[in-house]
MIDOSE-1310 file (N, C-alpha, C; in nm, 2 decimals, decimal comma, always signed):
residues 247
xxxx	+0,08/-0,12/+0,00/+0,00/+0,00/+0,00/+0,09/+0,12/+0,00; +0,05/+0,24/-0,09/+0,16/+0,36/-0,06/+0,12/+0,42/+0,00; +0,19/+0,56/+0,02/+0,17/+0,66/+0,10/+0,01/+0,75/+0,12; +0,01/+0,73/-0,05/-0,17/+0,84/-0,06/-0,29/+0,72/+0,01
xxxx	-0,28/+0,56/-0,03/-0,36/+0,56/+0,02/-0,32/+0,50/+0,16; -0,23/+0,49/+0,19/-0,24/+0,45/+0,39/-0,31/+0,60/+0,44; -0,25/+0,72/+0,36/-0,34/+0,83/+0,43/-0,46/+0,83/+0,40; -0,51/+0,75/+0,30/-0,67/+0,82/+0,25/-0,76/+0,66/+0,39
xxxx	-0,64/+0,62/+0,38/-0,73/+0,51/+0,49/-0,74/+0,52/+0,61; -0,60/+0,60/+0,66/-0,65/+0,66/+0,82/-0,75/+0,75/+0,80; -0,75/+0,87/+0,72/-0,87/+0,92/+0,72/-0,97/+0,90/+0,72; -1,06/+0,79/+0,72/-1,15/+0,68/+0,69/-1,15/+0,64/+0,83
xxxx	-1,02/+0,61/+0,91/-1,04/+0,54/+1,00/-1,17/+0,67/+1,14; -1,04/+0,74/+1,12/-1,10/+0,87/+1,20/-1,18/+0,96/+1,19; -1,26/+0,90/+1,05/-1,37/+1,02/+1,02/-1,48/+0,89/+1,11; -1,47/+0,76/+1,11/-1,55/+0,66/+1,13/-1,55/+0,67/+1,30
xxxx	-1,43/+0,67/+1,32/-1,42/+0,69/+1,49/-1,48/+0,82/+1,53; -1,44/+0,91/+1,47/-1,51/+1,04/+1,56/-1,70/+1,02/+1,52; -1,76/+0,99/+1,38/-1,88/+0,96/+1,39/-1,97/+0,85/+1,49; -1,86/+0,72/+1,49/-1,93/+0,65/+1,63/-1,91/+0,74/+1,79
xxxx	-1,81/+0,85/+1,76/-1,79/+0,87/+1,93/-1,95/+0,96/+1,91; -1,98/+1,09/+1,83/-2,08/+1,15/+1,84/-2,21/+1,12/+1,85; -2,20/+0,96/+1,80/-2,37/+0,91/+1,79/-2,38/+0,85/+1,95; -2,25/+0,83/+1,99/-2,23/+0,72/+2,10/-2,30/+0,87/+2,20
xxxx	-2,25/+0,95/+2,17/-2,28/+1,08/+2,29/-2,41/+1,13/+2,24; -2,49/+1,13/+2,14/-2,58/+1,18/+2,10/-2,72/+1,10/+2,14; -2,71/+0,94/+2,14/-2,81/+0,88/+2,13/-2,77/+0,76/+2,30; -2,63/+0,76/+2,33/-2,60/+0,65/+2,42/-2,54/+0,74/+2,57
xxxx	-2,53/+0,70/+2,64/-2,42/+0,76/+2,78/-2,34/+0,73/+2,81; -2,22/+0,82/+2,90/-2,14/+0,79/+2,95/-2,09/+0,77/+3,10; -2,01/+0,75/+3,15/-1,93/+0,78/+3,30/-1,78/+0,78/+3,30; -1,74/+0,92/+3,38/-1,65/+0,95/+3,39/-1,60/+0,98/+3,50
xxxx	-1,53/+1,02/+3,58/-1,43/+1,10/+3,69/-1,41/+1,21/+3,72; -1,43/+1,34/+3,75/-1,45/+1,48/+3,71/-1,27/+1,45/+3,73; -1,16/+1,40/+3,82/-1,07/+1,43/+3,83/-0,99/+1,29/+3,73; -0,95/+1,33/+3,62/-0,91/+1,24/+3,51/-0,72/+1,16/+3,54
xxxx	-0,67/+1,24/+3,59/-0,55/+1,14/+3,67/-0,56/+1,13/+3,79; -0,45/+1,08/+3,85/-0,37/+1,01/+4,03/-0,50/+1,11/+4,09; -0,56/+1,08/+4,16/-0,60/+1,11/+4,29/-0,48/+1,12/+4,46; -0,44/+1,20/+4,50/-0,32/+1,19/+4,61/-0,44/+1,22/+4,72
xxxx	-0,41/+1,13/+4,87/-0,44/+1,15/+4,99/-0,39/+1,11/+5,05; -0,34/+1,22/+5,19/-0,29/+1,13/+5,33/-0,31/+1,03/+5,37; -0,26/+0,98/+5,50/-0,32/+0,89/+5,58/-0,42/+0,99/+5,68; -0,54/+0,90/+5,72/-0,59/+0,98/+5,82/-0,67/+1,08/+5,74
xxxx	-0,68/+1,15/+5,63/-0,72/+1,19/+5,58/-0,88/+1,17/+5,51; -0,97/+1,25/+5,46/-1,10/+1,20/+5,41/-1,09/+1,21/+5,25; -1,07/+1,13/+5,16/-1,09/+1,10/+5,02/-1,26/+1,07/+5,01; -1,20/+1,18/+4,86/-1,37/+1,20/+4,81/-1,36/+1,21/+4,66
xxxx	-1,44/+1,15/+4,62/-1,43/+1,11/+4,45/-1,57/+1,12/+4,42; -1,58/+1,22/+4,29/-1,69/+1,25/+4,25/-1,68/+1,22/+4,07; -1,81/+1,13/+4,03/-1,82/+1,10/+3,88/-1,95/+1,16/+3,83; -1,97/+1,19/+3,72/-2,07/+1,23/+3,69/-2,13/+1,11/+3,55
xxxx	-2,25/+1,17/+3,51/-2,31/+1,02/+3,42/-2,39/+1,11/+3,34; -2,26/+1,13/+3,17/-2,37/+1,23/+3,06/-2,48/+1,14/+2,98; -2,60/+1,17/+2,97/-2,71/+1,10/+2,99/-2,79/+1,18/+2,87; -2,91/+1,07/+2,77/-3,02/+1,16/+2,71/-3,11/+1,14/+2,83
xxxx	-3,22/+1,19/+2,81/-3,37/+1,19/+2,88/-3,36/+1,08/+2,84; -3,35/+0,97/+2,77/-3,48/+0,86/+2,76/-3,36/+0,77/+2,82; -3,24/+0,80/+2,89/-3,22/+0,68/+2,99/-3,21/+0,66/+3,09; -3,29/+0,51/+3,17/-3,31/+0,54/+3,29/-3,18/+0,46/+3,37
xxxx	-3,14/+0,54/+3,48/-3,04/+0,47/+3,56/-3,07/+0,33/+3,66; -3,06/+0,22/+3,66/-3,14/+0,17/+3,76/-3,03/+0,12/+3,88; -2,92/+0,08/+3,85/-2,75/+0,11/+3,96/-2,70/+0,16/+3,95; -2,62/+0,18/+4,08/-2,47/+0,25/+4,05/-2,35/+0,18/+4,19
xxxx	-2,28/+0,12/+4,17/-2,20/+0,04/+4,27/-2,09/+0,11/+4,25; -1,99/+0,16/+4,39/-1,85/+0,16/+4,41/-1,77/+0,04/+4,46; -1,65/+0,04/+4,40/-1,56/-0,09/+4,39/-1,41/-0,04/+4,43; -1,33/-0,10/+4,55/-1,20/-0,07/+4,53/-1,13/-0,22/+4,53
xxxx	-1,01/-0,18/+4,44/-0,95/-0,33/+4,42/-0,75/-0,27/+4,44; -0,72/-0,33/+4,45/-0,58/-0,33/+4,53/-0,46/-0,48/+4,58; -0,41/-0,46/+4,61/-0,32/-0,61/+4,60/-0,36/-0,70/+4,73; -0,44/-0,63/+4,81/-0,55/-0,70/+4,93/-0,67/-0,77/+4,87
xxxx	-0,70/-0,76/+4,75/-0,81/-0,80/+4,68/-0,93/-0,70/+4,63; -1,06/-0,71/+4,59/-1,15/-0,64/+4,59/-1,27/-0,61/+4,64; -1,31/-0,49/+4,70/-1,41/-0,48/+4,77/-1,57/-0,39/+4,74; -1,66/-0,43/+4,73/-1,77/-0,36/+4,70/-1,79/-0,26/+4,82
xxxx	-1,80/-0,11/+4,81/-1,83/-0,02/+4,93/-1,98/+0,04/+4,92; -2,02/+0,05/+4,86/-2,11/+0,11/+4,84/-2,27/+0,04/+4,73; -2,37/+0,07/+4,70/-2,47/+0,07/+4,62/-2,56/+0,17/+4,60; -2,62/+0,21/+4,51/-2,73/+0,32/+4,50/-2,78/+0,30/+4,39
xxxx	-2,92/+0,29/+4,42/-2,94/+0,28/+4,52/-2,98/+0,15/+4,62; -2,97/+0,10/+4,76/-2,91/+0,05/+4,84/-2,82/+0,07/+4,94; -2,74/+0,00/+5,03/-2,67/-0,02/+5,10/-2,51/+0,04/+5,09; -2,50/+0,12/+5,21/-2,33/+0,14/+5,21/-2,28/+0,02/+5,34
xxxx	-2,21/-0,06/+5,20/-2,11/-0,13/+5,26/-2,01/-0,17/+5,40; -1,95/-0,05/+5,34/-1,78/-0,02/+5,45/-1,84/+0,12/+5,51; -1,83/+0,10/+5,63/-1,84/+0,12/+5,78/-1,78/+0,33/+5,77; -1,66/+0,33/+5,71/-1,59/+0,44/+5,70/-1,69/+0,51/+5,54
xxxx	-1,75/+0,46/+5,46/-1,78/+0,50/+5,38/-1,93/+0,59/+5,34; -1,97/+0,71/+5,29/-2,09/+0,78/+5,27/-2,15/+0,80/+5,12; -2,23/+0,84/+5,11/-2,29/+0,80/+4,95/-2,33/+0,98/+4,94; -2,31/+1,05/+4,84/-2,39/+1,21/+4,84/-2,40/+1,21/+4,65
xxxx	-2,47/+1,32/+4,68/-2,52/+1,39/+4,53/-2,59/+1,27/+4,44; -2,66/+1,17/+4,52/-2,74/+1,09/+4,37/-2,66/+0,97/+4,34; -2,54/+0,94/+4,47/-2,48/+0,86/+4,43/-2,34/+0,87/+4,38; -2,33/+0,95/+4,30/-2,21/+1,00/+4,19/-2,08/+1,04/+4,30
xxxx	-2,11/+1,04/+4,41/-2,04/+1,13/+4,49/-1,98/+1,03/+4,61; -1,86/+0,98/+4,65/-1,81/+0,87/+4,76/-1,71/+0,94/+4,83; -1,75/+0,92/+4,98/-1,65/+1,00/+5,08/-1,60/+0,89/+5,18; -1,47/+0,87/+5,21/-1,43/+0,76/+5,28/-1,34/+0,83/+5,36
xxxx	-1,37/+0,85/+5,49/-1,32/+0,87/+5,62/-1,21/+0,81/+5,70; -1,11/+0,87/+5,68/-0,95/+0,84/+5,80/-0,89/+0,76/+5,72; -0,86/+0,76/+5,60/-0,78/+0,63/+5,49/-0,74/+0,64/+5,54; -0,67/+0,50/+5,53/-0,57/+0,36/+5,60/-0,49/+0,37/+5,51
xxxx	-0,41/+0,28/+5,49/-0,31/+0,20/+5,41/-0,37/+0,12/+5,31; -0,45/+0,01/+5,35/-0,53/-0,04/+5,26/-0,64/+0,01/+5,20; -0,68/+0,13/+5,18/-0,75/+0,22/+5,14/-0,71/+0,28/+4,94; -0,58/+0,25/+4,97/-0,51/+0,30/+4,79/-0,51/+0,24/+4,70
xxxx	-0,58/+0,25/+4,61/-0,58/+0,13/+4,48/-0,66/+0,22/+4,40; -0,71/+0,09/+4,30/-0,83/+0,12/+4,20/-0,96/+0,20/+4,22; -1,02/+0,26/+4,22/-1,17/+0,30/+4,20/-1,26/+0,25/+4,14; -1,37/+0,19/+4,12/-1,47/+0,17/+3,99/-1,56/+0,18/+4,01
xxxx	-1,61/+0,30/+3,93/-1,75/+0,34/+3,95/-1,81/+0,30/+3,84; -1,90/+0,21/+3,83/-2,02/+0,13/+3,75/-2,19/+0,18/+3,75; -2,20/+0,20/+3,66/-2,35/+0,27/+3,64/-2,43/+0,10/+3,55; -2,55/+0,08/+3,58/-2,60/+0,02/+3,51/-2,78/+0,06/+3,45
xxxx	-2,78/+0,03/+3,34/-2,91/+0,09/+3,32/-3,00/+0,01/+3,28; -3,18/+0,06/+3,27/-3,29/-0,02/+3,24/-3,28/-0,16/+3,15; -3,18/-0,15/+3,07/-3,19/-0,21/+2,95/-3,03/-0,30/+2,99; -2,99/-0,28/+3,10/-2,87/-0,41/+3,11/-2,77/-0,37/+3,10
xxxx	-2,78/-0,22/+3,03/-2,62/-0,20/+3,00/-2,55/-0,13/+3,12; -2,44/-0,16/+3,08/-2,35/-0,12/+3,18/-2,19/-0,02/+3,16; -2,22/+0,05/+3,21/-2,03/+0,17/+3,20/-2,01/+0,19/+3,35; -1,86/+0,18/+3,27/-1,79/+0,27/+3,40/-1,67/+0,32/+3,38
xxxx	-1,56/+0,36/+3,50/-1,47/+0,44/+3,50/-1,39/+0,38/+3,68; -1,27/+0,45/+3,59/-1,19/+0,38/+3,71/-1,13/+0,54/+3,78; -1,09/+0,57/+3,89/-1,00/+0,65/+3,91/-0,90/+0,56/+4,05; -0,73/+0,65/+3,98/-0,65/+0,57/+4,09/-0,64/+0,65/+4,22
xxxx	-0,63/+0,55/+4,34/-0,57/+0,72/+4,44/-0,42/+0,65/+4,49; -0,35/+0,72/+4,50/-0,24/+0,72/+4,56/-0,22/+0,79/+4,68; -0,11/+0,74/+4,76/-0,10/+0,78/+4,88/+0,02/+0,93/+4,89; -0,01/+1,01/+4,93/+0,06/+1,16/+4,96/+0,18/+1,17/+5,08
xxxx	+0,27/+1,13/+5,07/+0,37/+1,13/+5,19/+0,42/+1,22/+5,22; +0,35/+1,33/+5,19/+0,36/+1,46/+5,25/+0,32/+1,58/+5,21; +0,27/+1,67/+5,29/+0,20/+1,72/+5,27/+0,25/+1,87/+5,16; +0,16/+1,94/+5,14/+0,20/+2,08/+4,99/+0,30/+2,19/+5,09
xxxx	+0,37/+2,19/+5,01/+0,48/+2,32/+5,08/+0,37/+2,47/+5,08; +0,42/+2,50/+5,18/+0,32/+2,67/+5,19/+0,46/+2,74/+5,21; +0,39/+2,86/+5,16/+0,48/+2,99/+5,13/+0,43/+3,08/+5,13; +0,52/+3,22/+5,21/+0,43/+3,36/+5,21/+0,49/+3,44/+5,07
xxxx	+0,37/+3,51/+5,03/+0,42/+3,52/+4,84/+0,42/+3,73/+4,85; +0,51/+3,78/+4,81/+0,51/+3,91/+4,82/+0,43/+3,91/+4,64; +0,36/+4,04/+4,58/+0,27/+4,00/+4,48/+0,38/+4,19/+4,41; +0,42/+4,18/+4,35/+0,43/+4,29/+4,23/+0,33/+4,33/+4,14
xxxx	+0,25/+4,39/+4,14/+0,13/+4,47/+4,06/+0,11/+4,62/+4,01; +0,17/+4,61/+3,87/+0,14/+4,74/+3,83/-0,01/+4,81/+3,82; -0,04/+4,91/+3,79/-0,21/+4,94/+3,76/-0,20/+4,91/+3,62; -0,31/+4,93/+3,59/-0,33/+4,91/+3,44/-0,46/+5,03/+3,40
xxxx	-0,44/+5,11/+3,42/-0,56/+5,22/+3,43/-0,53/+5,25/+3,28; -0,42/+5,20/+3,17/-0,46/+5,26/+3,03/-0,42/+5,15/+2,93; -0,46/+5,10/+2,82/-0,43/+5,04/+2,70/-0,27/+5,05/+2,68; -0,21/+4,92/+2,66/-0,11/+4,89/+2,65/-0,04/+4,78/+2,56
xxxx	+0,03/+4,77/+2,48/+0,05/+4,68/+2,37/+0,12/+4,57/+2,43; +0,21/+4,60/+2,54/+0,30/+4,50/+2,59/+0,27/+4,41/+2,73; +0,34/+4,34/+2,80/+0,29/+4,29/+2,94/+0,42/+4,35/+3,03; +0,39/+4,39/+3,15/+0,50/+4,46/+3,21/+0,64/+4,31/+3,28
xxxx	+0,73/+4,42/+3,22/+0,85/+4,25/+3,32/+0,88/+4,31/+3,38; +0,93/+4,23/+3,51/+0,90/+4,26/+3,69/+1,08/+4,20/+3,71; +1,11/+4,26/+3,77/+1,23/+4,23/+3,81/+1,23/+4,24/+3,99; +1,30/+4,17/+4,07/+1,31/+4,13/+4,22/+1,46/+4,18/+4,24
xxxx	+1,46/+4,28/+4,34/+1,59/+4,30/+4,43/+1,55/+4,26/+4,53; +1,67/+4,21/+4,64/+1,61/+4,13/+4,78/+1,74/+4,19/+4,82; +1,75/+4,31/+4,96/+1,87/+4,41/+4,96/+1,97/+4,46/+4,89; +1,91/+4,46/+4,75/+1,96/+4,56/+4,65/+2,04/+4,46/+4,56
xxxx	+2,04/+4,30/+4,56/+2,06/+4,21/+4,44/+1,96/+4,19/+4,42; +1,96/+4,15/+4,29/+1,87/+4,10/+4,18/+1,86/+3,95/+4,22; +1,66/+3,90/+4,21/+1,73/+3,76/+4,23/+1,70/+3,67/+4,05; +1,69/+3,58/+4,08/+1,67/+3,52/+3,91/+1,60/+3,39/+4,01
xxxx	+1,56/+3,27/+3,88/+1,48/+3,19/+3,89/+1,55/+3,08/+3,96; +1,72/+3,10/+3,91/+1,81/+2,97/+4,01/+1,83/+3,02/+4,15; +1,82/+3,17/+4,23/+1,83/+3,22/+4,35/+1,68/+3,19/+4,41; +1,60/+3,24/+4,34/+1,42/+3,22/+4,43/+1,36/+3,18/+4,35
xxxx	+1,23/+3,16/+4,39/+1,13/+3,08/+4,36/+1,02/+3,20/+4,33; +1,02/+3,23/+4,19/+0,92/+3,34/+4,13/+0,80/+3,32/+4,06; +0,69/+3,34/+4,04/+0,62/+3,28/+3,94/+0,63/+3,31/+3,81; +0,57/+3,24/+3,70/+0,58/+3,28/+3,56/+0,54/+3,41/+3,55
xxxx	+0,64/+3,48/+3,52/+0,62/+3,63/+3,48/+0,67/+3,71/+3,57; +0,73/+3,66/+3,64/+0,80/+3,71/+3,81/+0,68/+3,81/+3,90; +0,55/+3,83/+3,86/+0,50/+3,89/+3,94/+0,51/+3,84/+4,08; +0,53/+3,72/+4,11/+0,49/+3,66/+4,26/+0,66/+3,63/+4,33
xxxx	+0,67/+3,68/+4,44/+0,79/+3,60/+4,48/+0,79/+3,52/+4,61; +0,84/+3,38/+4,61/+0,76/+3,31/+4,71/+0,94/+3,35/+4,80; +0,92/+3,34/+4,95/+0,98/+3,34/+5,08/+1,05/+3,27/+5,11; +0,99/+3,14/+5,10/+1,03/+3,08/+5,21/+1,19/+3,06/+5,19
xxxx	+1,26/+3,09/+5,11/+1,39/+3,03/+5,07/+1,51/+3,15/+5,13; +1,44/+3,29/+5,12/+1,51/+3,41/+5,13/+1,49/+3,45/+5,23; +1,62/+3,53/+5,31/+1,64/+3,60/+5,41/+1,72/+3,78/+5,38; +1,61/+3,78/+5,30/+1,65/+3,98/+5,30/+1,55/+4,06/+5,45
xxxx	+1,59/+4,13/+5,38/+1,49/+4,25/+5,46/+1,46/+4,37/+5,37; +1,49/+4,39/+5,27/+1,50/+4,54/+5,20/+1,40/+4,44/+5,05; +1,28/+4,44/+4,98/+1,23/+4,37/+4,88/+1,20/+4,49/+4,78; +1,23/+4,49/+4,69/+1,25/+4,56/+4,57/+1,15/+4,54/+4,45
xxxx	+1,05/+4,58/+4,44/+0,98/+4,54/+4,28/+1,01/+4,62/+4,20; +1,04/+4,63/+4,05/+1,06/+4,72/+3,96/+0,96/+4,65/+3,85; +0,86/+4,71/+3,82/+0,82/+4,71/+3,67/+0,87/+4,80/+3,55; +0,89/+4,74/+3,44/+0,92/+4,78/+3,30/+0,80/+4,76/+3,22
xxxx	+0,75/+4,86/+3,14/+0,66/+4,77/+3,04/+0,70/+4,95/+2,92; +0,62/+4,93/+2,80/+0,62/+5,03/+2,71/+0,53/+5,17/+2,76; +0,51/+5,19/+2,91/+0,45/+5,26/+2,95/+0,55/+5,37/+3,04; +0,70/+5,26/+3,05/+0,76/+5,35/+3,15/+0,82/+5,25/+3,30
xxxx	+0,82/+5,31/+3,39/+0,93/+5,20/+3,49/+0,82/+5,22/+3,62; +0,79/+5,15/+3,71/+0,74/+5,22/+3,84/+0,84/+5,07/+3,92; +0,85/+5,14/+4,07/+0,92/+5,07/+4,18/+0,82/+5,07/+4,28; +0,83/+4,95/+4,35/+0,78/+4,96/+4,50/+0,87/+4,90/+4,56
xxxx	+0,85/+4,90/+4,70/+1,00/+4,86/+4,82/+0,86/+4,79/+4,92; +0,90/+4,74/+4,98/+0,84/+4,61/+5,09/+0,97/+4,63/+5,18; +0,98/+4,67/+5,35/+1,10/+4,69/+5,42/+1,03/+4,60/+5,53; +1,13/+4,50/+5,60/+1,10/+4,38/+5,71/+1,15/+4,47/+5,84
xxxx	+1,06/+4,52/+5,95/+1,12/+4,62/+6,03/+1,17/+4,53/+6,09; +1,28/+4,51/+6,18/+1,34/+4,41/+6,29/+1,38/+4,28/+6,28; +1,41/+4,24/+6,15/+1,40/+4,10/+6,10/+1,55/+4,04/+6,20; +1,55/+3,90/+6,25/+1,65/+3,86/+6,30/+1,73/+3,78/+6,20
xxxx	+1,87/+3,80/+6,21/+1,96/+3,74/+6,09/+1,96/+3,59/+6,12; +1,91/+3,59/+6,25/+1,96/+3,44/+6,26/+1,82/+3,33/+6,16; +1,74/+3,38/+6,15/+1,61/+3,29/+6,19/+1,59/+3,37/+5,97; +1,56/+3,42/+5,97/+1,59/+3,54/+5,82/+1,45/+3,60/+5,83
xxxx	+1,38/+3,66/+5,70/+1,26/+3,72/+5,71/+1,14/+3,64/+5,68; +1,17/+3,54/+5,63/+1,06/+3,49/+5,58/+0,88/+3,47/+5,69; +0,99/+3,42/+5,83/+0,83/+3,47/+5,89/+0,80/+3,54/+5,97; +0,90/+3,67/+5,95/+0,86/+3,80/+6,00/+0,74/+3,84/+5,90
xxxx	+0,79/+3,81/+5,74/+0,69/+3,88/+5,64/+0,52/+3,77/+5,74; +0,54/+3,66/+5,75/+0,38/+3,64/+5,78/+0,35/+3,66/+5,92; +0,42/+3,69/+5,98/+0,35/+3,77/+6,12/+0,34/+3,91/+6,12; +0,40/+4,01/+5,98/+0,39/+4,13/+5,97/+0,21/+4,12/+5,90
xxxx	+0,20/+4,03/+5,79/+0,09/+4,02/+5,72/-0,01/+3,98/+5,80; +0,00/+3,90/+5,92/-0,12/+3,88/+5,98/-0,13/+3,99/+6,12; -0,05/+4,09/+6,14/-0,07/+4,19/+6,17/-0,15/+4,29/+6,12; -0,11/+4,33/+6,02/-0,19/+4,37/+5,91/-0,33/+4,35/+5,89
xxxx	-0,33/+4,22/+5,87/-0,53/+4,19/+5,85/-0,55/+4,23/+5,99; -0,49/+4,21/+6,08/-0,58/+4,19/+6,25/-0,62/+4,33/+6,25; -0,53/+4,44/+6,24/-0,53/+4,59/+6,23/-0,67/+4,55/+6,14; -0,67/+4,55/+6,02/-0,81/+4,57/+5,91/-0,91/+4,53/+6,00
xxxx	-0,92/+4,39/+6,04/-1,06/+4,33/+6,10/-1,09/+4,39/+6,21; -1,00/+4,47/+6,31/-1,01/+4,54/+6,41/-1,06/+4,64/+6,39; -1,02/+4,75/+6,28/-1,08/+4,86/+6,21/-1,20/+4,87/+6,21; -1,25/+4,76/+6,08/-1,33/+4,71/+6,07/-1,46/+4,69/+6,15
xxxx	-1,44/+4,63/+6,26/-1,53/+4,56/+6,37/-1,58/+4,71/+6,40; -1,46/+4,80/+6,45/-1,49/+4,93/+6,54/-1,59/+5,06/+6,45; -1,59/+5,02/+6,34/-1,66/+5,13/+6,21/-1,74/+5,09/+6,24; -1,82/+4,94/+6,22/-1,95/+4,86/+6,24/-2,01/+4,88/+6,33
xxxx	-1,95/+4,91/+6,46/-2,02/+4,94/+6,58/-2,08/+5,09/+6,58; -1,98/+5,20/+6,55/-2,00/+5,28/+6,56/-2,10/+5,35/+6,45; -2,07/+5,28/+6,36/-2,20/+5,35/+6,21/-2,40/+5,27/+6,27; -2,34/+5,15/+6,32/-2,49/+5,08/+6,40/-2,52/+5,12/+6,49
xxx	-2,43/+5,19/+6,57/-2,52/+5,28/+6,68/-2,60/+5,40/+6,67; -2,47/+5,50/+6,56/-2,54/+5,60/+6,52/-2,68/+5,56/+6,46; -2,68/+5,46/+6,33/-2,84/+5,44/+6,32/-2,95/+5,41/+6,39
């Protein structure tokens, strides 16, 4: 076979596949996962997995069973409608929805969520969960933000001094576009934003009053920050009283 037609035959192949996938969605149903890769949870933790089931009006649902399978073997947890299984486990939204309480060790494996309908048939979907050996790094993030009060052709580039050096992407941890610069790694006290864009240059400075050299700034900035809101909510509370009384 040559080249025109192996191409004129995959095209054939995939005009035929994408027509059965449309009729399959047009006239038949599906089930899926809203979260389509790894699922990650602690131990101790509450894992919750939610599927959803795209549907015409004229089909009726009459099951839906959860399954986990793993190198322990496999277990039915759930039915809907009917019976929850396992002791740690809850049924919400119609079914579609499984919440399993303080996972264990033997808790990580397969998923299968199985729909079955009037007529016998049957779909499903798998999701995996894996286990999380530790938890998301947190970071206090200083944020560089120019205004934008006028039309502009370009996007502004942000540059970071941290006591008057520059940092770059192998010194700190910046986001795409450098507007964000995360902490935890740096021990300045003097923070520097400079924007450039085709509008012209603006600076702001961020200054850590009292920071100790030993320990660095990183969480002076979040006990300066949650000073800050307390001051606001304090503010805040004290206007409320005083504008409710006057009324």
């Amino acid at each position: 076979m040559n080249i025109i037609a192996q191409a004129w035959t995959s095209s054939i192949i995939i005009v035929l596949m994408a027509q059965t996938s449309s009729s399959a969605d047009i006239n038949g149903w599906a089930v899926h996962f809203i979260n389509r890769g790894p699922l990650y949870v602690a131990l101790g933790r509450t894992l919750v997995l939610e599927a959803t089931i795209d549907k015409t009006p004229g089909v009726d649902i009459l099951l839906m069973t959860w399954e986990r399978k793993n190198r322990i073997g496999s277990m039915r947890l759930a039915e809907y409608p009917g019976d929850v299984i396992h002791r740690r486990v809850s049924l919400g939204k119609g079914g579609v929805e499984i919440r399993l309480r303080d996972v264990e060790e033997s808790d990580y494996g397969n998923y299968t969520f199985a729909v079955t309908d009037a007529k016998g048939t049957q779909k499903q979907d798998v999701a995996v969960v894996l286990r999380a050996d530790k938890p998301p790094e947190a970071s206090v993030v200083l944020l560089c933000d120019a205004s934008r009060d006028r039309a502009q052709w370009d996007s502004s580039v942000v540059t970071w001094l941290v006591d008057g050096v520059e940092v770059t992407n192998q010194t700190a941890h910046t986001s795409e576009g450098g507007s964000r610069l995360h902490l935890q790694e740096l021990k300045g006290r003097n923070y520097t934003c400079i924007s450039n864009s085709s509008l012209g240059t603006s600076v702001a400075h961020f200054i850590i009053p009292g920071c100790p050299k030993e320990t660095g700034c990183s969480s002076s900035v979040a006990v300066a920050l949650t000073i800050v809101a307390l001051v606001f909510l304090a503010t805040s509370a004290v206007t409320f009283y005083f504008c409710g009384y006057k009324g």
